[in-house]
N, C-alpha and C positions, 0 to 999 in steps of 0.2 A: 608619220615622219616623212619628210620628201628630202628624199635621196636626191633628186635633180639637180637640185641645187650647189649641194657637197663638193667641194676640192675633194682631187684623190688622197690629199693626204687626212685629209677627215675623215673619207670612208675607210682607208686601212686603218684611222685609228679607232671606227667606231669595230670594223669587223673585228680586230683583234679582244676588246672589249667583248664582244661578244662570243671569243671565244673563249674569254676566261671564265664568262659567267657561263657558258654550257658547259666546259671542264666541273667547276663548282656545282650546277645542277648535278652532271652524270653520278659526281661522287657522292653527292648525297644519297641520289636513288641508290646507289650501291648499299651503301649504311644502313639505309632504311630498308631493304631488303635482308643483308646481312643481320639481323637485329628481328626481323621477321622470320627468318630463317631459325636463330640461334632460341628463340621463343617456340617453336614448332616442335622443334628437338628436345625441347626441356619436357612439351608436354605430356611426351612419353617416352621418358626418362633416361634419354640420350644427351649427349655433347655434340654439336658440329663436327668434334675431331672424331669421337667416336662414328659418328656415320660417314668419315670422309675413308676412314679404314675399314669399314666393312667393305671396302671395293677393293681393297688388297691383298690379296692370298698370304699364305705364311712366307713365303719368299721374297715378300716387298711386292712383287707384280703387280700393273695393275688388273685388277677381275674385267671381261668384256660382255660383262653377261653372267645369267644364270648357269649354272655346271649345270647338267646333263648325264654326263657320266662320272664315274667313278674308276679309279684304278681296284681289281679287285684285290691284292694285294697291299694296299695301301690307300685307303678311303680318302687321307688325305692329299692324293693328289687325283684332282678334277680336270674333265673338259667339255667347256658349252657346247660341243657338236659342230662348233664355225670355224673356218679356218683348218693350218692343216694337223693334223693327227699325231697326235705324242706319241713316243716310242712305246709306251706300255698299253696304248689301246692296240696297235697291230699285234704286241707279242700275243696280248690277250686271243686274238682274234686267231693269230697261228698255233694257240694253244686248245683251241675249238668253243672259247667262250662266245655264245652269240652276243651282238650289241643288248638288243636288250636286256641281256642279264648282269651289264652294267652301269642301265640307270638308275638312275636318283631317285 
């Protein structure tokens, strides 16, 4: 195709065009990943939604990572070791538990 030739107003109407049709492509790829995704999940024996809330603690949160540790008082509440320190891993700690004897 030779552009050179083109009035502006034909190039902005071919670029727009093509940016309908790249919008149209990208949604497709989405679909068709989504859809490859949602078949992945099935074949062992999940939902999409179901692995989208395995990243959520019981609080709604979202998880950043694998837990690492554990509250010993309460198993369910975790922390991957990143970032700063919940209040029950110091009490732990001023209570003389070593870290290690509250991981995972």
């Amino acid at each position: 195709m030779a552009l050179d030739g083109m009035t502006r107003t034909e190039l902005v109407e071919l670029k727009t065009k093509i940016d309908i049709q790249l919008g149209r492509l990208e949604a497709q790829r989405k679909s068709d990943a989504l859809e490859a995704a949602r078949k992945a999940a099935e074949e062992f024996g999940f939902s999409l939604e179901e692995l989208a809330d395995a990243k959520k603690a019981k609080n709604g949160k979202l998880v950043k990572g694998m837990p690492k540790y554990a509250d010993p008082k309460d198993i369910s509440r975790t922390w991957t070791g990143k970032g700063r320190k919940p209040k029950w891993f110091d009490e732990a700690l001023s209570a003389g538990i070593h870290p290690e004897d509250m991981e995972l």
